[in-house]
Backbone as CSV, one residue per row, in Angstrom:
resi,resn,N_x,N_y,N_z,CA_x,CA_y,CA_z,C_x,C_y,C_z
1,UNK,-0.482,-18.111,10.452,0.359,-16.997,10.059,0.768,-16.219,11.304
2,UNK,1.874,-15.861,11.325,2.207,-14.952,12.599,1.761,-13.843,12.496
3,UNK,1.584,-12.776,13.501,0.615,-11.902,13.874,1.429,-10.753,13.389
4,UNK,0.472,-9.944,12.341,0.967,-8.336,11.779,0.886,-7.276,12.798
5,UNK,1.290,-6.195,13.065,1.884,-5.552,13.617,2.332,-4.312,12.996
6,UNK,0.692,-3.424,12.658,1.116,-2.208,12.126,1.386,-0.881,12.986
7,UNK,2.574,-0.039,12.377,3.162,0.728,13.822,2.986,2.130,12.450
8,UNK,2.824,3.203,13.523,2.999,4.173,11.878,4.487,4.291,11.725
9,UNK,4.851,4.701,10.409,5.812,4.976,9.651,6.587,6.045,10.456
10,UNK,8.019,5.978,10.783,8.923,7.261,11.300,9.698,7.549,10.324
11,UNK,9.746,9.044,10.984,11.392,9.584,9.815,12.518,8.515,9.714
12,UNK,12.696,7.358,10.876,13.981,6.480,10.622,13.613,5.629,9.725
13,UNK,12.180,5.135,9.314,11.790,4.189,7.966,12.191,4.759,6.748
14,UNK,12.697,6.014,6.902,12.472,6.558,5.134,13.663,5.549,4.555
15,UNK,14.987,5.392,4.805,15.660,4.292,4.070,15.406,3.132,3.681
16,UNK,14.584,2.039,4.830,13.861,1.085,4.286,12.745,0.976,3.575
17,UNK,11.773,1.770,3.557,10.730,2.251,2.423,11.397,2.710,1.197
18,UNK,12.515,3.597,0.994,13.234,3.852,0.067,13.759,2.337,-0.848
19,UNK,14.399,1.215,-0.199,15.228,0.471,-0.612,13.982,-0.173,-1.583
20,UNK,13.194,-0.597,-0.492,11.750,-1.244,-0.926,11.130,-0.798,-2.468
21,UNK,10.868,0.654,-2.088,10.227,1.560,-3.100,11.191,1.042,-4.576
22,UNK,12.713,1.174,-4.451,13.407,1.488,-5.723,14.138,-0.638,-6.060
23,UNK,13.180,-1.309,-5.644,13.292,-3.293,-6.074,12.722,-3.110,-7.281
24,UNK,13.269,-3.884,-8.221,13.382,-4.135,-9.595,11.419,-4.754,-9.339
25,UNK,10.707,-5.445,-8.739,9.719,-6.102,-8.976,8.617,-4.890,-8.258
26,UNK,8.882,-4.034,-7.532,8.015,-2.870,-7.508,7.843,-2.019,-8.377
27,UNK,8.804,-1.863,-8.832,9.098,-0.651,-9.832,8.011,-1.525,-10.569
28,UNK,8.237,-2.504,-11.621,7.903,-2.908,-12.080,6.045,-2.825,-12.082
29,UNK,5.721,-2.697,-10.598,4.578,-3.027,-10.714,3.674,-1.595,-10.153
30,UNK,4.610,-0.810,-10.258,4.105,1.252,-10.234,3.528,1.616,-11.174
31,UNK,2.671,2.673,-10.780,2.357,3.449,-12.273,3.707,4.219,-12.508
32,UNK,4.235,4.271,-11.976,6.155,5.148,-12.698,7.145,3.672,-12.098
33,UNK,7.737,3.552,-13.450,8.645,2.322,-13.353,9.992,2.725,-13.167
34,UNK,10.368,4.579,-12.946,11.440,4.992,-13.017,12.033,4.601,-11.642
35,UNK,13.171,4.249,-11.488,14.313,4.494,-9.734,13.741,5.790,-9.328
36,UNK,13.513,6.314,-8.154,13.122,6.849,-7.343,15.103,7.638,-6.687
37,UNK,14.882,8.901,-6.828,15.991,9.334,-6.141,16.096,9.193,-4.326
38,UNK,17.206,9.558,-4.148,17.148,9.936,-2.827,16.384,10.741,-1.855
39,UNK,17.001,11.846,-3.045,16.358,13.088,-2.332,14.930,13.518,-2.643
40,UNK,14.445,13.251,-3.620,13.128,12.788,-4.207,12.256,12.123,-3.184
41,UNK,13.185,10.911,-3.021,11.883,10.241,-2.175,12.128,10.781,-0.300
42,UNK,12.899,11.312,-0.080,13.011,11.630,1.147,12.108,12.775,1.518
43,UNK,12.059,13.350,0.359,10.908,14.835,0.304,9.700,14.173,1.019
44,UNK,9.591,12.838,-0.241,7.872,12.495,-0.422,7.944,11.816,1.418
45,UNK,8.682,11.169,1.785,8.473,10.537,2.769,8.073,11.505,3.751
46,UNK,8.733,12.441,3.848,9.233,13.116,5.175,7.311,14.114,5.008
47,UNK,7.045,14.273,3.511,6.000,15.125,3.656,4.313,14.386,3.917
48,UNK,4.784,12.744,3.876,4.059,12.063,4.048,3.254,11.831,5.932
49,UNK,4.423,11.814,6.566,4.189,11.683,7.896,3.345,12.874,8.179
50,UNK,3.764,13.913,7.531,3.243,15.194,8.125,1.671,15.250,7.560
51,UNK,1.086,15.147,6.954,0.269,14.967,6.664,-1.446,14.170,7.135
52,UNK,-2.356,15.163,7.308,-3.889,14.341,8.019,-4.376,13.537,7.373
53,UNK,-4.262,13.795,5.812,-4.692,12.720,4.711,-3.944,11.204,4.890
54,UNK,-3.003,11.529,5.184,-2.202,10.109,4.643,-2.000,9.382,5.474
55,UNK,-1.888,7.999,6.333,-1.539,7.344,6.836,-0.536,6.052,6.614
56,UNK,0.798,6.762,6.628,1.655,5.762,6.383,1.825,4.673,7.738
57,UNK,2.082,3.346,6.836,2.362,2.240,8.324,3.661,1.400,8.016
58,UNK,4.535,1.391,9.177,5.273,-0.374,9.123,4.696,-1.372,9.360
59,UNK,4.704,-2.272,8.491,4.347,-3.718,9.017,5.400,-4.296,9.600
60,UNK,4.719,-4.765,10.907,6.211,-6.137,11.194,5.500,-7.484,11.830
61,UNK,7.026,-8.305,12.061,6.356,-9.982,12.311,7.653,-9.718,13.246
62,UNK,7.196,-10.173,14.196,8.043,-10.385,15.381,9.239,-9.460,15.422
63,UNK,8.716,-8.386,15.347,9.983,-6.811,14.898,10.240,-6.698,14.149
64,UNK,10.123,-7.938,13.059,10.678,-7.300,12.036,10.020,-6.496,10.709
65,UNK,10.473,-5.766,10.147,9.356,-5.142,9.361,9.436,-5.549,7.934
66,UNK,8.458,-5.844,7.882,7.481,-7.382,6.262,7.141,-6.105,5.134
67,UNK,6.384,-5.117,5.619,5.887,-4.286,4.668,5.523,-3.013,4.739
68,UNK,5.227,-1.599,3.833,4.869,-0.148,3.655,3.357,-0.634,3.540
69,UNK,2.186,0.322,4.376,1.134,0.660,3.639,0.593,2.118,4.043
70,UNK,0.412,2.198,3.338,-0.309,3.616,3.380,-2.153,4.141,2.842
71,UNK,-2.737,4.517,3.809,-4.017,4.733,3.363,-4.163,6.208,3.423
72,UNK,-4.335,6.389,2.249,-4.766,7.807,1.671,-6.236,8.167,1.600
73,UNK,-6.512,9.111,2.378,-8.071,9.880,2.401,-8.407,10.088,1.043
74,UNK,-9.603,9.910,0.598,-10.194,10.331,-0.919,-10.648,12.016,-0.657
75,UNK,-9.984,12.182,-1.716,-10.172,13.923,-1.503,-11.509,14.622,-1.776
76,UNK,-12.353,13.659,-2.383,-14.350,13.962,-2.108,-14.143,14.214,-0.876
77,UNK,-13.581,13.553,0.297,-14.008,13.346,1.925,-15.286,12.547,1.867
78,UNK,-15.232,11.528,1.148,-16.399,10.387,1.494,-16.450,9.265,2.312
79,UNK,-15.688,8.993,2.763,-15.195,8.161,3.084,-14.306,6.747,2.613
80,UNK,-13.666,6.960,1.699,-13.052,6.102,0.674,-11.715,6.338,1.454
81,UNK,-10.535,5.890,1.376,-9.269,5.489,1.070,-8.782,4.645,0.091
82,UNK,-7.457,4.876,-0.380,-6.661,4.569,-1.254,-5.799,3.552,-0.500
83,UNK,-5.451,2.248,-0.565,-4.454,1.546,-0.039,-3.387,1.125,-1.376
84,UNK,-2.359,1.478,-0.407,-1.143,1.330,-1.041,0.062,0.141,-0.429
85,UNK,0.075,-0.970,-0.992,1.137,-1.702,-0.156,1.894,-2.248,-0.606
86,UNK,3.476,-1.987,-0.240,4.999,-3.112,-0.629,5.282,-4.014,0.117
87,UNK,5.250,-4.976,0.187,5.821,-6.239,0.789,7.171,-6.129,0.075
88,UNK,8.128,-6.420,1.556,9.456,-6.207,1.357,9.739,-7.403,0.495
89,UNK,11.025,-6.958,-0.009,11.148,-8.076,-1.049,11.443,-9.462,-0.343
90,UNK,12.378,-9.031,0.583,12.775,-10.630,1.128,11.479,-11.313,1.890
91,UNK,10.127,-10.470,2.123,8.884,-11.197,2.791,7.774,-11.692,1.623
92,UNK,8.448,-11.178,0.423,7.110,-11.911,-0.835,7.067,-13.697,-0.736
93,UNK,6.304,-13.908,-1.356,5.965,-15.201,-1.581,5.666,-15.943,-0.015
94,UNK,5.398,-15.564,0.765,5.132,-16.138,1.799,3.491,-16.192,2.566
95,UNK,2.698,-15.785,1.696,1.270,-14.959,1.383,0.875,-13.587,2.860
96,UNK,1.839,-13.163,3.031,1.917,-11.971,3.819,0.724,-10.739,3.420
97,UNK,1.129,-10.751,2.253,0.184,-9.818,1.081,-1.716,-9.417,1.737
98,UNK,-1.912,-10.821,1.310,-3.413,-10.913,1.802,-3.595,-10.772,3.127
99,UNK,-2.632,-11.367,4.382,-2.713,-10.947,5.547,-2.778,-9.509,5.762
100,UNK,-2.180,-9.082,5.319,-1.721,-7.252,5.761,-3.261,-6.387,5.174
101,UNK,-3.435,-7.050,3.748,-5.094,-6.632,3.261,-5.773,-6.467,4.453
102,UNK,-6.274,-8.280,4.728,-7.006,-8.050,5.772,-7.040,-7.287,7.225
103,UNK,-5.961,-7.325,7.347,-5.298,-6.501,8.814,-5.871,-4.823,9.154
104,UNK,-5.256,-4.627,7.483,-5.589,-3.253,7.508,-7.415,-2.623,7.073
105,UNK,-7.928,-3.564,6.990,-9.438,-3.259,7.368,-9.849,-2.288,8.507
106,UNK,-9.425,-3.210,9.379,-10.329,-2.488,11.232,-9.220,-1.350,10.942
107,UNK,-8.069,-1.456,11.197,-7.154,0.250,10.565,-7.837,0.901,10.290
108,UNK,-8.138,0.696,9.109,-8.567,1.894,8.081,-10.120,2.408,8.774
109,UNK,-11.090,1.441,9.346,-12.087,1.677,10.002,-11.864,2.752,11.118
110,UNK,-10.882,2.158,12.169,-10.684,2.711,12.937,-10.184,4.607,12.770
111,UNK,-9.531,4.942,11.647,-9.592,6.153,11.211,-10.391,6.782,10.465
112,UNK,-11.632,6.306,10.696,-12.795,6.831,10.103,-13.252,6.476,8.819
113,UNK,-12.433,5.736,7.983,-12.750,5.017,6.640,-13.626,3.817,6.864
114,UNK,-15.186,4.149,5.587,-16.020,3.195,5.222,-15.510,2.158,4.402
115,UNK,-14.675,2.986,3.344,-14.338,1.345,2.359,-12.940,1.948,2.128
116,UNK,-12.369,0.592,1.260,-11.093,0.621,1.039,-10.764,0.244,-0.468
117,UNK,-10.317,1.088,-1.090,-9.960,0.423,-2.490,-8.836,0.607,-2.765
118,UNK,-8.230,-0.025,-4.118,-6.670,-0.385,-4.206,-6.971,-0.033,-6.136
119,UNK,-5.853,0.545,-6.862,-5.682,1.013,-7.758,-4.631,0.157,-8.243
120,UNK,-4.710,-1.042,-9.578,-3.973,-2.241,-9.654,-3.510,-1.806,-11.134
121,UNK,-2.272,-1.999,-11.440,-2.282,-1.873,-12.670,-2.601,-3.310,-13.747
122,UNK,-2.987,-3.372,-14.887,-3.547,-4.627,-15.098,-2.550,-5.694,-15.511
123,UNK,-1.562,-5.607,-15.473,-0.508,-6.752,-15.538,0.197,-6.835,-14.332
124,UNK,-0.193,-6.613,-13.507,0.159,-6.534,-11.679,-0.554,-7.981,-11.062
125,UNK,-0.839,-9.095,-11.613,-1.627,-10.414,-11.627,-1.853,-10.599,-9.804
126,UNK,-0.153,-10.922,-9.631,-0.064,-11.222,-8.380,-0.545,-10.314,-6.993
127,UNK,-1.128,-8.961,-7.892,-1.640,-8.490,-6.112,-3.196,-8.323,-6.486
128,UNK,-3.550,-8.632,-7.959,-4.908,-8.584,-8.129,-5.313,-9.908,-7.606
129,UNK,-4.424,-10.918,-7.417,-4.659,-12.095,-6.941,-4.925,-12.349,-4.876
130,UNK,-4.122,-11.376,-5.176,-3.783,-11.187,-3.216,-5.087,-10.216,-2.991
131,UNK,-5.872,-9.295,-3.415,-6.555,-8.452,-3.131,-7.948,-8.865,-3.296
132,UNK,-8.270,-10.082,-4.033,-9.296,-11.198,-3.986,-9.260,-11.965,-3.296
133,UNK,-8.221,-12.447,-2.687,-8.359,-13.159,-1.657,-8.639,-12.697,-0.263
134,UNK,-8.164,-11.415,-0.642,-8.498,-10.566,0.746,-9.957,-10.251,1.083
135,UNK,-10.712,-10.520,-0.583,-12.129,-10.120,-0.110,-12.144,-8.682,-1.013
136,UNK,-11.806,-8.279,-1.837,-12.214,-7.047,-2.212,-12.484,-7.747,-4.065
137,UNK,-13.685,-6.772,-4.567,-13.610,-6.956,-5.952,-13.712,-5.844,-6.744
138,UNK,-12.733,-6.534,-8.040,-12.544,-5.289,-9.325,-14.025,-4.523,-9.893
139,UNK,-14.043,-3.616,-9.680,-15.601,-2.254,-9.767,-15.178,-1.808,-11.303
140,UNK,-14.156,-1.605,-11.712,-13.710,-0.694,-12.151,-12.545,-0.506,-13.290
141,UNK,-12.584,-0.339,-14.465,-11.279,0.070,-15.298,-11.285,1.505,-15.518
142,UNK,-10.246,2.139,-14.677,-9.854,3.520,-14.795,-8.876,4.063,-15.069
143,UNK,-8.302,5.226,-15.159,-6.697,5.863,-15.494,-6.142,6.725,-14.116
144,UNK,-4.814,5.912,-13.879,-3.850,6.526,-13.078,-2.472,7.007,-13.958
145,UNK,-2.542,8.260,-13.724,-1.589,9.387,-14.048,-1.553,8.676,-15.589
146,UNK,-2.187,8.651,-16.023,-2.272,8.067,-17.623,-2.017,6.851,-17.912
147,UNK,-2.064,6.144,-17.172,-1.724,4.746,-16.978,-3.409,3.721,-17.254
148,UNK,-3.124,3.020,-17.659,-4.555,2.386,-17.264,-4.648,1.609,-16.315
149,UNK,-5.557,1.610,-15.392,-5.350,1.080,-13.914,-6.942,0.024,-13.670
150,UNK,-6.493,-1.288,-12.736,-7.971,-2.028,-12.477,-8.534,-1.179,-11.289
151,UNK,-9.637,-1.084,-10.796,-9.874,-0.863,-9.341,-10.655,-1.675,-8.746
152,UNK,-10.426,-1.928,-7.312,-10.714,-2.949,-6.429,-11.421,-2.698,-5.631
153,UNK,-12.686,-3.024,-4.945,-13.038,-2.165,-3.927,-13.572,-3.186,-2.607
154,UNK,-12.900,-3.321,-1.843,-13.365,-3.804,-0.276,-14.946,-4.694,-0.572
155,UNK,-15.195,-5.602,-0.616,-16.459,-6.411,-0.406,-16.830,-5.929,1.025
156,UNK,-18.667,-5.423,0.759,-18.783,-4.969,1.638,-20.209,-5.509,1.735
């Protein structure tokens, strides 16, 4: 596999995270399946960077950029994070997915995070599939924003 290449997220990503964010097969696989506005998501972006909790990233493969992830601090302050990741549409099916999992391990270490878990919704197959392969297992059936959600947690 060619070598990932996470850079953090700039104010010039908010359009391509945007395009990403509002693909018929993300939406699909959100706890909100609604289109995402402009100005909506430019808020969230722009308030994202700013932020100590959050760590937004570009992924890229030889410049080019494959995927969004973002690791969110657990607000206990336990050391948990939240990983969040889109593989661009034109980089799916190429098993990128599980690479970027694994990638973002020593990441997330490296900013002070013990473990890493991922919040799946349960007809989301294909990243509960990618997130086992990465090495993490389902702990958990819980609720996101009223949603019913799997949870995954980093094999440790």
């Amino acid at each position: 596999m060619a070598e990932l290449r996470f850079r953090p997220a700039l104010p010039a990503d908010a359009e391509l995270v945007y395009r990403w964010a509002n693909d018929p097969v993300t939406r699909a696989a959100s706890f909100s399946n609604e289109l995402i506005g402009w100005d909506q998501h430019l808020a969230w972006f722009t308030a994202q960077l700013g932020r100590d909790d959050r760590h937004p990233f570009v992924v890229e493969v030889d410049g080019a950029p494959v995927a969004f992830v973002r690791l969110d601090a657990s607000a206990a302050k336990d050391g948990l994070c939240t990983i969040s990741v889109n593989v661009a549409p034109e980089a799916r099916g190429r098993g990128l997915g599980v690479g970027v999992l694994r990638a973002a391990t020593p990441i997330a270490a490296g900013l002070g995070f013990a473990q890493i878990e991922a919040l799946i919704r349960p007809d989301n197959h294909a990243s509960q599939r990618a997130f086992v392969r990465a090495g993490y297992e389902q702990s958990a059936s819980v609720v996101v924003n009223g949603e019913p959600a799997l949870r995954y947690l980093e094999a440790t």
